[in-house]
VMD Tcl script that builds the backbone (N, CA, C; Angstrom):
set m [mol new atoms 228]
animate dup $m
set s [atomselect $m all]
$s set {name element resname resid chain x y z} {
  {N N UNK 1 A 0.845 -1.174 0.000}
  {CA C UNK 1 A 0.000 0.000 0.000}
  {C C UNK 1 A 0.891 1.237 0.000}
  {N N UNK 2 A 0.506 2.338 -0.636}
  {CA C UNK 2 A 1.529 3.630 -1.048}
  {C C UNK 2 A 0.399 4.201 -0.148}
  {N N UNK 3 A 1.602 5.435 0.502}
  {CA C UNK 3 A 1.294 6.424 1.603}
  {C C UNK 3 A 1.836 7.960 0.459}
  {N N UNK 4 A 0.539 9.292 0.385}
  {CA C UNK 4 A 0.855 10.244 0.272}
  {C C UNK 4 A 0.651 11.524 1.256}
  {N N UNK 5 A 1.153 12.682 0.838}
  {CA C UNK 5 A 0.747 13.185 1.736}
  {C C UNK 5 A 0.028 14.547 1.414}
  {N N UNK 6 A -0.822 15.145 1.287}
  {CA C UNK 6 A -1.662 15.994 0.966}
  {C C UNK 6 A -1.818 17.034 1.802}
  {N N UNK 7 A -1.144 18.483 1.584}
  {CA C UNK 7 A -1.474 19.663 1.978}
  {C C UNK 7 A -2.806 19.948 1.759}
  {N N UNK 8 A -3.581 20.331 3.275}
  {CA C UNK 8 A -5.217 20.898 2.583}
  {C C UNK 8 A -5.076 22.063 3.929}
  {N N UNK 9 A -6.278 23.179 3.636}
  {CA C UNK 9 A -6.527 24.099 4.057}
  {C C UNK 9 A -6.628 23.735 5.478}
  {N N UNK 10 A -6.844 24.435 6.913}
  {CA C UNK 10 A -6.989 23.789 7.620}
  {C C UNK 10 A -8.674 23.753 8.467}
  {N N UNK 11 A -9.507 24.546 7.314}
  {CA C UNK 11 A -11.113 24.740 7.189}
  {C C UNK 11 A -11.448 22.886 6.617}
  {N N UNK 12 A -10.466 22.961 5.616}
  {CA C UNK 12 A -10.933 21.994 4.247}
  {C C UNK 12 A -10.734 20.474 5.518}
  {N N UNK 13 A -9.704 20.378 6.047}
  {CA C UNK 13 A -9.328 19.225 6.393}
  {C C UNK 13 A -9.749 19.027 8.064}
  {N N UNK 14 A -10.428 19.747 8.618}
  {CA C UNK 14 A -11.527 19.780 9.774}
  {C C UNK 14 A -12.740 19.227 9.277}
  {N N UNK 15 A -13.031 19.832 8.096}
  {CA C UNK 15 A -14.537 19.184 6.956}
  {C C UNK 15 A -13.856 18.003 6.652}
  {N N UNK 16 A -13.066 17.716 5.992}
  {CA C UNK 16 A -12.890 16.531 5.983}
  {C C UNK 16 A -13.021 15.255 7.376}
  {N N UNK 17 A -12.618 15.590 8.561}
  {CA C UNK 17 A -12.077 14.575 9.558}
  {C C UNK 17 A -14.207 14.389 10.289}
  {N N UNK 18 A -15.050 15.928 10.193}
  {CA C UNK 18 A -15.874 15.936 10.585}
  {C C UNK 18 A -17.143 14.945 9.910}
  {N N UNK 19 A -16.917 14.851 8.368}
  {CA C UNK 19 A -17.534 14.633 7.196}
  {C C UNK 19 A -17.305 12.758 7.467}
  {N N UNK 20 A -16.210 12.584 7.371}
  {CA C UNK 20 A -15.742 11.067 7.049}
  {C C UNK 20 A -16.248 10.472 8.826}
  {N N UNK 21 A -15.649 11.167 9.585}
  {CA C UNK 21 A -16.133 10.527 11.052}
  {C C UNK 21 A -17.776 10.136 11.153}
  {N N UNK 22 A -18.891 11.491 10.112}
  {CA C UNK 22 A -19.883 11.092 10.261}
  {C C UNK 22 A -20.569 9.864 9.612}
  {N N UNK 23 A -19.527 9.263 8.444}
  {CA C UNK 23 A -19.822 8.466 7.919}
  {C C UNK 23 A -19.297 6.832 8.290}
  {N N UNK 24 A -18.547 6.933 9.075}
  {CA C UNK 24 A -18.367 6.031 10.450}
  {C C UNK 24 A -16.913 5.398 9.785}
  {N N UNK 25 A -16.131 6.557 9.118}
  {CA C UNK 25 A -14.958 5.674 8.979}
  {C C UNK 25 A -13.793 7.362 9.101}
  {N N UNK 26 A -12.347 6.799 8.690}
  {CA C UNK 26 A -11.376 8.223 9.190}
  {C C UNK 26 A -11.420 8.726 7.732}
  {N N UNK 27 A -10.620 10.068 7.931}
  {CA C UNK 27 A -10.409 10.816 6.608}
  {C C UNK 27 A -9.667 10.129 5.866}
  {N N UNK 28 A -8.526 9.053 6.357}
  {CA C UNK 28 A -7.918 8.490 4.870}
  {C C UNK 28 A -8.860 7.143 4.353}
  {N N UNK 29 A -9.547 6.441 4.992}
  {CA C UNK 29 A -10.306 5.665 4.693}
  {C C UNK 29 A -11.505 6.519 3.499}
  {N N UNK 30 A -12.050 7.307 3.660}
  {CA C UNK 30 A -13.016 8.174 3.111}
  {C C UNK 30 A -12.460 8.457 1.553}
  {N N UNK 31 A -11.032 8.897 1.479}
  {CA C UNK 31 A -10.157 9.458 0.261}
  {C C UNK 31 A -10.064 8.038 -0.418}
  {N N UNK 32 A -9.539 7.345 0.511}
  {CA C UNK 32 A -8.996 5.553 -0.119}
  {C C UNK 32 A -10.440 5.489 -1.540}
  {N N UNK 33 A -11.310 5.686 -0.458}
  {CA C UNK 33 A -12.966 4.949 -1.185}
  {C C UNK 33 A -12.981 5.559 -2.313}
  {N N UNK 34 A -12.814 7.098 -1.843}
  {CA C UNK 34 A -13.215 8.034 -3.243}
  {C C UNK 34 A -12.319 7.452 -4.290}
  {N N UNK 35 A -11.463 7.355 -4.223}
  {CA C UNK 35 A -10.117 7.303 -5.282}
  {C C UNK 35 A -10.762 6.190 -5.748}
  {N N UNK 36 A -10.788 4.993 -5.339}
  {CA C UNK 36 A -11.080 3.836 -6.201}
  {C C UNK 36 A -12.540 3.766 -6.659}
  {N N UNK 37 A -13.391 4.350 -5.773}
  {CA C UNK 37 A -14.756 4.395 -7.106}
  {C C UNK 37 A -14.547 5.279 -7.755}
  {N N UNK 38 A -13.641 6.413 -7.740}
  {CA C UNK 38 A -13.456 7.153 -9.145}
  {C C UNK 38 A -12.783 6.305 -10.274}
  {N N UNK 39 A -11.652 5.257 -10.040}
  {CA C UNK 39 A -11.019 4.545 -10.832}
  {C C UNK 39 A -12.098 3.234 -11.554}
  {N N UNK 40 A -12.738 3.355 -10.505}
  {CA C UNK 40 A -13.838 1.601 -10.688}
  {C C UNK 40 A -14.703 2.611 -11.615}
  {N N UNK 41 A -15.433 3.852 -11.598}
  {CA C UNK 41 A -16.521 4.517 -12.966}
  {C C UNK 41 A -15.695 4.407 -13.622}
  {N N UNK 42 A -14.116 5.382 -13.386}
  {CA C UNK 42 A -13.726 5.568 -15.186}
  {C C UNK 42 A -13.565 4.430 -15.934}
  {N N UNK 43 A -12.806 3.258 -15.562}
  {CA C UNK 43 A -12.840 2.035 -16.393}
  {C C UNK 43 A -14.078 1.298 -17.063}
  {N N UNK 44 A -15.005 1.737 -16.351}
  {CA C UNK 44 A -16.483 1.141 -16.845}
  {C C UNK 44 A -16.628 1.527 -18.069}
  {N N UNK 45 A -16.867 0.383 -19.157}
  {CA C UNK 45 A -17.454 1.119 -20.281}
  {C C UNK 45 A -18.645 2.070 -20.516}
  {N N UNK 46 A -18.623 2.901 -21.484}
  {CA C UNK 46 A -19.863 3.814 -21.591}
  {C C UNK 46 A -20.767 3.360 -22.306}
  {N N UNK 47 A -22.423 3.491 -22.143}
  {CA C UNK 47 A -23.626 3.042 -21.951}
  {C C UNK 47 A -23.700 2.981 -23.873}
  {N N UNK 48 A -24.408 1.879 -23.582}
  {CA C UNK 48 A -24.485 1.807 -25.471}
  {C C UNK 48 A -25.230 3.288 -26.024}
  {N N UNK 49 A -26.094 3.580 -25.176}
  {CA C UNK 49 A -26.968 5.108 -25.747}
  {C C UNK 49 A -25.710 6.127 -25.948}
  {N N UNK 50 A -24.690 6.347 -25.248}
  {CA C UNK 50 A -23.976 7.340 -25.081}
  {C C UNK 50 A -23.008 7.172 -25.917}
  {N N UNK 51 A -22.465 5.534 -26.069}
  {CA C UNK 51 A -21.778 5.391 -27.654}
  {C C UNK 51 A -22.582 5.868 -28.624}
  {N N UNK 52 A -23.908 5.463 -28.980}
  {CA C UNK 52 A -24.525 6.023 -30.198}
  {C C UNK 52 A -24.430 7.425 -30.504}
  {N N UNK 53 A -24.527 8.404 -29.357}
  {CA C UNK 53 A -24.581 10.001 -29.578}
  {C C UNK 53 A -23.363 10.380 -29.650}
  {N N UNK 54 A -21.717 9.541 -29.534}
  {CA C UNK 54 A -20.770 9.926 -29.537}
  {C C UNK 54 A -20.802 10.716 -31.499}
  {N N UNK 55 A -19.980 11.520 -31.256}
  {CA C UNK 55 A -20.175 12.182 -33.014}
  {C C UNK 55 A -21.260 12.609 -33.671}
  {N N UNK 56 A -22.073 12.938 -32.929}
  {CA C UNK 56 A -23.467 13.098 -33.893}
  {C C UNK 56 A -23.241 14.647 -34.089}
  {N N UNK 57 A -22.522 16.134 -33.317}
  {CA C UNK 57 A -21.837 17.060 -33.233}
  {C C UNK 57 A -20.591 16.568 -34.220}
  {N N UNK 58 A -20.518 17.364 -34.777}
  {CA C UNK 58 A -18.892 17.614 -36.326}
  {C C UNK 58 A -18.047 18.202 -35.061}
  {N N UNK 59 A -17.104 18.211 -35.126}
  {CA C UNK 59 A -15.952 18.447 -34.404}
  {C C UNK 59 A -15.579 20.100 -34.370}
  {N N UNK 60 A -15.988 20.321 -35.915}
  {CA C UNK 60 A -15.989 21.527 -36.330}
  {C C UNK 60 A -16.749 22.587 -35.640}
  {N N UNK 61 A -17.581 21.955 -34.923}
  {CA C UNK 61 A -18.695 23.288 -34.247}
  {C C UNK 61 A -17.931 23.875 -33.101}
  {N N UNK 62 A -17.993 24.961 -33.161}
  {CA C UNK 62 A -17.194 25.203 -31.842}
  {C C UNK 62 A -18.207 25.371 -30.832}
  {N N UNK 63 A -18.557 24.687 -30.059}
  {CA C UNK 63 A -19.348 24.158 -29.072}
  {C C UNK 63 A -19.729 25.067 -27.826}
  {N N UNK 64 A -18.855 25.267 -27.498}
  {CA C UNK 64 A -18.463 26.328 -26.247}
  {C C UNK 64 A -19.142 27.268 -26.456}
  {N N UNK 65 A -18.284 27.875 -27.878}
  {CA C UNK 65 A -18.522 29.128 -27.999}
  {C C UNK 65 A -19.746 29.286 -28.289}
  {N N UNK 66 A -20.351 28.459 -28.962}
  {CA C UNK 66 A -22.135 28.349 -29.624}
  {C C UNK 66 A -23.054 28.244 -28.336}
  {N N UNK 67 A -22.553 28.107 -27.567}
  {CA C UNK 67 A -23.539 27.608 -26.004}
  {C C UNK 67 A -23.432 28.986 -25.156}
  {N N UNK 68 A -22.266 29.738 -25.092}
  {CA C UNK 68 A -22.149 31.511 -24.650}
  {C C UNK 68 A -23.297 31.660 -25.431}
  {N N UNK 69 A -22.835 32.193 -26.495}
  {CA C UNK 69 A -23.381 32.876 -27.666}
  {C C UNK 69 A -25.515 32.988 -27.485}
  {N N UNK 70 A -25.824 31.262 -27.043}
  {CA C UNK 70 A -26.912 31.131 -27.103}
  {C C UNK 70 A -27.950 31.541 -25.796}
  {N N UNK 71 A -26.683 31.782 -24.658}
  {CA C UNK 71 A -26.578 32.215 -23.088}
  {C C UNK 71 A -26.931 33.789 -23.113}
  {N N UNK 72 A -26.406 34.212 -23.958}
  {CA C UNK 72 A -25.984 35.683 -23.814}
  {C C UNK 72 A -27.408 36.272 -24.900}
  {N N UNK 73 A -27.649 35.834 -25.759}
  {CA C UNK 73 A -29.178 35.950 -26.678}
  {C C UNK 73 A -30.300 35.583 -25.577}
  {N N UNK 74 A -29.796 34.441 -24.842}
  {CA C UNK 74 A -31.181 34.339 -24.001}
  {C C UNK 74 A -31.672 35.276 -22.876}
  {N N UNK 75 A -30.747 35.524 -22.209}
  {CA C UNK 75 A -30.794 36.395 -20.859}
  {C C UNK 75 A -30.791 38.079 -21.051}
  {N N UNK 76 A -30.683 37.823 -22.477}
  {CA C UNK 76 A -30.527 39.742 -22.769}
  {C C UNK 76 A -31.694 40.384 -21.868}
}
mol reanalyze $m
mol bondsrecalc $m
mol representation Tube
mol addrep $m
């Protein structure tokens, strides 16, 4: 098992020790969990619906900018 060590605020890492204690385990146990169900979703393949809509957008659209653009027309 690898040991790191993580500078956090000392607001952030009170929320942390308060947060994980309420969930009946310590703050590195709490991080351990997070880390590996973040690793256990990303490896999961993606949902056949979400393969199908992959590309249906041209690459070419600039996306971002079309989604401001449509932000800034709406709220005028």
């Amino acid at each position: 098992m690898s040991t790191i060590t993580v500078p956090l605020p000392d607001e952030d890492f009170a929320f942390l020790r308060q947060f994980s204690a309420a969930q009946g385990t310590s703050a590195e146990g709490f991080l351990a969990r997070q880390a590996r169900n973040l690793r256990e979703q990303l490896q999961r393949p993606l949902p056949p619906e979400v393969l199908r809509a992959t590309g249906i957008i041209s690459a070419e659209v600039a996306g971002e900018e079309t989604h401001h653009e449509h932000l800034a027309k709406k709220h005028a």
